[in-house]
Residue frames as qw, qx, qy, qz and C-alpha x, y, z in Angstrom:
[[0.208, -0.673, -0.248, 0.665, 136.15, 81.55, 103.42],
 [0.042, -0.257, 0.368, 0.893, 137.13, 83.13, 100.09],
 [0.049, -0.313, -0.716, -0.622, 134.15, 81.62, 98.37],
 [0.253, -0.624, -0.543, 0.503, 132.09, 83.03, 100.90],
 [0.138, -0.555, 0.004, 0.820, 133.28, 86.59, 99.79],
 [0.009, -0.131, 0.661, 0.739, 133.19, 86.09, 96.87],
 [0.081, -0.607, -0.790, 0.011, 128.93, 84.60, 97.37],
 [0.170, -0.701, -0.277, 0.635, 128.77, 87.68, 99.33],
 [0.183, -0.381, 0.456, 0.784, 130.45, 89.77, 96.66],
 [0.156, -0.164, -0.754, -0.616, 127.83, 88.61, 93.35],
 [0.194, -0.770, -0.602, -0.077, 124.85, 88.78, 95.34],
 [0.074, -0.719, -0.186, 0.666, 125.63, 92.27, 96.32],
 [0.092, -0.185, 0.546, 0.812, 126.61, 93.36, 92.83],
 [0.131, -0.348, -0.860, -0.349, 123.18, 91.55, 91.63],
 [0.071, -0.782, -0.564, 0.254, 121.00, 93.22, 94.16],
 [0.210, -0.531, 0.040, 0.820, 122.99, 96.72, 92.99],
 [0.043, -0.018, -0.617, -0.786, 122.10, 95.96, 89.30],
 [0.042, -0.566, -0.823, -0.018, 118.37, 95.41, 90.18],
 [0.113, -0.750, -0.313, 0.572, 117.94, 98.41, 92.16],
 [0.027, 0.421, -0.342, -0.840, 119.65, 100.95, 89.44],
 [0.038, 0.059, 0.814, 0.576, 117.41, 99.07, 87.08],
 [0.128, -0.762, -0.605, 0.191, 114.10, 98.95, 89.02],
 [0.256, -0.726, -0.137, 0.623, 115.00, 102.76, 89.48],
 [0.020, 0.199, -0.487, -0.850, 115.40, 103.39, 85.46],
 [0.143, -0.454, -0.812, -0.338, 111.94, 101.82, 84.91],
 [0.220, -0.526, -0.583, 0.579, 110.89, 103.88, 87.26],
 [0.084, -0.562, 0.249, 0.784, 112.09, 106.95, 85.69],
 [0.191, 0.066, 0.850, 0.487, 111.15, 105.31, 82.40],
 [0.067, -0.634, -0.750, -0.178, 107.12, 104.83, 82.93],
 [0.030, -0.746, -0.463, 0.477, 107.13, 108.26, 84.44],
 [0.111, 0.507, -0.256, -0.816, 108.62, 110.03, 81.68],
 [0.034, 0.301, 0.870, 0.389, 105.92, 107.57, 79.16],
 [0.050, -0.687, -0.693, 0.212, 103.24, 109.59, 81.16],
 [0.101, 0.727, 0.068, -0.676, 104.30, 112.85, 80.36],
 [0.028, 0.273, -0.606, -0.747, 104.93, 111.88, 76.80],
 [0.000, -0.548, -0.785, -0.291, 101.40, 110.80, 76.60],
 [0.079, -0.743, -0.393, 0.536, 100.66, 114.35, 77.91],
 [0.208, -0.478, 0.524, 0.674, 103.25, 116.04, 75.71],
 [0.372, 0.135, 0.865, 0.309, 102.93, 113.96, 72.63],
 [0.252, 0.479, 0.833, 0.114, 99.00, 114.88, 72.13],
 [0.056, -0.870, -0.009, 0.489, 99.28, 118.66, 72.59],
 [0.252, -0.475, 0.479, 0.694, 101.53, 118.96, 70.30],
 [0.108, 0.283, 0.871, 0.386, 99.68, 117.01, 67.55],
 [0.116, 0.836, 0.526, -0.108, 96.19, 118.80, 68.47],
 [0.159, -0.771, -0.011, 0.616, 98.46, 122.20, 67.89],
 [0.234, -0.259, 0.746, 0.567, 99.66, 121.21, 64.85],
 [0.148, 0.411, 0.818, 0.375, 96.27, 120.03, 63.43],
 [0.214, 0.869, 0.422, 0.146, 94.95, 123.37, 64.28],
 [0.085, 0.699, -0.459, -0.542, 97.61, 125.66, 62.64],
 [0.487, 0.024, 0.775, 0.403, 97.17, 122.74, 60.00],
 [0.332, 0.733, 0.532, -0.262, 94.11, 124.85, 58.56],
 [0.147, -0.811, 0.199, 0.530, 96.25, 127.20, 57.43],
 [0.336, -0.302, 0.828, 0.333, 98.63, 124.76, 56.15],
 [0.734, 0.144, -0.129, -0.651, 95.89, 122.47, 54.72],
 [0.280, 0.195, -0.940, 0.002, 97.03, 119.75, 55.67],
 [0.614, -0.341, -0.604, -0.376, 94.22, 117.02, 56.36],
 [0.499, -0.543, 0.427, -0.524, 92.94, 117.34, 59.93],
 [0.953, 0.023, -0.111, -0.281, 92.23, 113.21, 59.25],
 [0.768, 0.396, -0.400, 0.305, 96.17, 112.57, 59.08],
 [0.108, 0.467, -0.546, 0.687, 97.09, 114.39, 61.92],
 [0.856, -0.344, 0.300, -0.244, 94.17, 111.93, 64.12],
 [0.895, 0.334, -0.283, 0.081, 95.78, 109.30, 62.40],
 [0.398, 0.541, -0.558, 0.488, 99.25, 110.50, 63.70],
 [0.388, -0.484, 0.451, -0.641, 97.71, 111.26, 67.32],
 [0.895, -0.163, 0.024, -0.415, 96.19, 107.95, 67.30],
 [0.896, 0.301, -0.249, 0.212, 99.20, 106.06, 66.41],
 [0.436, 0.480, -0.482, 0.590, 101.50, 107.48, 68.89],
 [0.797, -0.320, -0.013, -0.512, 98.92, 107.12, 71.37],
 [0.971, 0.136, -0.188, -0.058, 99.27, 103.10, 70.80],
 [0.795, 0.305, -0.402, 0.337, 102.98, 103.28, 70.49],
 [0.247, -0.568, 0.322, -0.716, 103.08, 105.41, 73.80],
 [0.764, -0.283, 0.237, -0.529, 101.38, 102.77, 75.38],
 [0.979, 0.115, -0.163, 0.047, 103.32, 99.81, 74.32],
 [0.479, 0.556, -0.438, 0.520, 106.01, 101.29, 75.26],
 [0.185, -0.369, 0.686, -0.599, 105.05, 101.36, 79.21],
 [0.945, -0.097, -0.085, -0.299, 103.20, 98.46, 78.68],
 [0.875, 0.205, -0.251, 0.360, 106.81, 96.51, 77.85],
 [0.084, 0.543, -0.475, 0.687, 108.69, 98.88, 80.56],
 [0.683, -0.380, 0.240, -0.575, 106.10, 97.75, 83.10],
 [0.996, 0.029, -0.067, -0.046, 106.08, 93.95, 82.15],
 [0.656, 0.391, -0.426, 0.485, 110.35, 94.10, 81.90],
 [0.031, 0.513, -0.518, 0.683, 110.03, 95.62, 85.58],
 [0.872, -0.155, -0.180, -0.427, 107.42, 93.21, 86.56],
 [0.962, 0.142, -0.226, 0.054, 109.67, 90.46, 85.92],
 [0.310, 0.610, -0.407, 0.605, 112.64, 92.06, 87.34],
 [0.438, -0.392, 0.420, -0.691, 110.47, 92.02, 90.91],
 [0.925, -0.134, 0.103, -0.341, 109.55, 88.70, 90.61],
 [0.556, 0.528, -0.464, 0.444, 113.36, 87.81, 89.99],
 [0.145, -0.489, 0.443, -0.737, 114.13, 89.98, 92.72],
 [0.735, -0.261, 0.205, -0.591, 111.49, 87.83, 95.00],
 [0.989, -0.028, -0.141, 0.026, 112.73, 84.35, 93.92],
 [0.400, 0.386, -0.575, 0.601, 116.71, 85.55, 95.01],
 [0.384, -0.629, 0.219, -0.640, 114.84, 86.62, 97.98],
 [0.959, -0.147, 0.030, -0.241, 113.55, 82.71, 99.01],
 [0.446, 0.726, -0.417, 0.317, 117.41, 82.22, 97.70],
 [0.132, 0.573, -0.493, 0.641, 119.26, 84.08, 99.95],
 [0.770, -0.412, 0.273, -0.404, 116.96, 82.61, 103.15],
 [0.978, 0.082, -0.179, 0.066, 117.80, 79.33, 102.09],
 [0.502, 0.545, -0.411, 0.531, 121.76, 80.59, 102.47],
 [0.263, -0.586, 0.502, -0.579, 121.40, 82.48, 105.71],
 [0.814, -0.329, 0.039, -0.477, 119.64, 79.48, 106.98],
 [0.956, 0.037, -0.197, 0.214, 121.94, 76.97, 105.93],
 [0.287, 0.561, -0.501, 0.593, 125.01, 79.17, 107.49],
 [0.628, -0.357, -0.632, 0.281, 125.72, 77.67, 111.08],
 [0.339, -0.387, -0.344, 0.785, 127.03, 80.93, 112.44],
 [0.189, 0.929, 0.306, -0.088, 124.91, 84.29, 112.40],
 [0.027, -0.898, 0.240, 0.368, 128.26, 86.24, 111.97],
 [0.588, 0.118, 0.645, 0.474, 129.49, 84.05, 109.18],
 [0.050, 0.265, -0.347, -0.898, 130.18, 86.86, 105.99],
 [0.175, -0.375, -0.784, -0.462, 127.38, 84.64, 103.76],
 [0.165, -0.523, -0.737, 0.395, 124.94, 85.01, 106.98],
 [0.206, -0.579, -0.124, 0.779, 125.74, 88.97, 107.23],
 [0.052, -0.197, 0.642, 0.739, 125.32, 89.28, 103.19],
 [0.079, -0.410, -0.906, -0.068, 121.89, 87.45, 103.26],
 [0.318, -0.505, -0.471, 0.650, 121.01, 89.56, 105.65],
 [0.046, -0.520, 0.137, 0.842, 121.78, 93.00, 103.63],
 [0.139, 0.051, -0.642, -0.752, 120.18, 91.74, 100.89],
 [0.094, -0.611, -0.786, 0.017, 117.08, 90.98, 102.51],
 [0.149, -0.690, -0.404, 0.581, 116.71, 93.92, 104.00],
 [0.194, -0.308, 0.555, 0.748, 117.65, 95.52, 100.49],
 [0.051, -0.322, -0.860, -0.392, 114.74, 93.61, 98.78],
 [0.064, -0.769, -0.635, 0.028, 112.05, 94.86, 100.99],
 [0.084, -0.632, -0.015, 0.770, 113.25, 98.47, 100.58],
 [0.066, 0.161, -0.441, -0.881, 113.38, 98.19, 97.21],
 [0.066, -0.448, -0.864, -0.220, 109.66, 96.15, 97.29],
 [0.070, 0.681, 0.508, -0.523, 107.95, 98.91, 99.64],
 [0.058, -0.432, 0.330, 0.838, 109.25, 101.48, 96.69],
 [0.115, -0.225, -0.694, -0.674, 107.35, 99.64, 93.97],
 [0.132, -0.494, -0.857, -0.061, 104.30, 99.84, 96.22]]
C-alpha cells in the first residue's frame, strides 16, 4: 500500500516537472522569435547611425549575420531539448498503461494515479499541437 503512494507520489512529481518544463520551452522559443525580431532592428539602426560614426557598414552585417545563426541555434537546441522531453513524456505514457493495467482494482491508488497522468499527458500533448 505504501509503495503504491509512494509510485503514485514520483509519477506525479515527474509529470509536474515535465509540464513546468514543456511550459519554459514554450516561453523560451517564443521569446527566440522576438529576439530574432528585436536583435536585427537594432543592428540595421546601428549600421545606419554608423555613417556618422564610420564605423564599417561590412562589420555590422557581419554582426547581424552572426546573431542571426546564434538566434537560431538557440531554438533549434530549445526545440530538440523539448522534442525529447515529449517523446519521454510519450514513452511514461505506454508506462503508466502498463501499471493501470496490471492493477486488479480500478480504485486501487496506482490505478487512480495512472489515470491522472494520462489524462495529464494528453493535455499537455494537445498544447504542443
Amino acid at each position: 500500500m505504501n509503495s503504491e503512494k509512494d509510485l503514485s507520489a514520483l509519477l506525479e512529481r515527474i509529470q509536474d516537472y515535465q509540464e513546468t518544463e514543456h511550459q519554459k520551452n514554450r516561453r523560451r522559443i517564443r521569446n527566440g522569435f522576438r529576439s530574432m525580431l528585436i536583435v536585427p532592428t537594432i543592428i540595421f539602426i546601428l549600421m545606419f547611425l554608423s555613417e556618422q560614426t564610420g564605423t564599417s557598414k561590412l562589420v555590422m552585417l557581419v554582426v547581424w549575420i552572426v546573431s542571426m545563426l546564434l538566434i537560431a541555434a538557440y531554438l533549434i537546441v530549445v526545440d530538440f531539448v523539448d522534442y525529447k522531453l515529449m517523446h519521454v513524456l510519450e514513452s511514461k505514457e505506454a508506462a503508466v498503461e502498463e501499471i493501470a493495467d496490471a492493477s486488479d482494482a480500478a480504485d486501487s491508488p496506482a490505478a487512480k494515479a495512472a489515470e491522472a497522468i494520462l489524462r495529464r499527458t494528453n493535455n499537455v500533448q494537445e498544447d504542443r499541437s
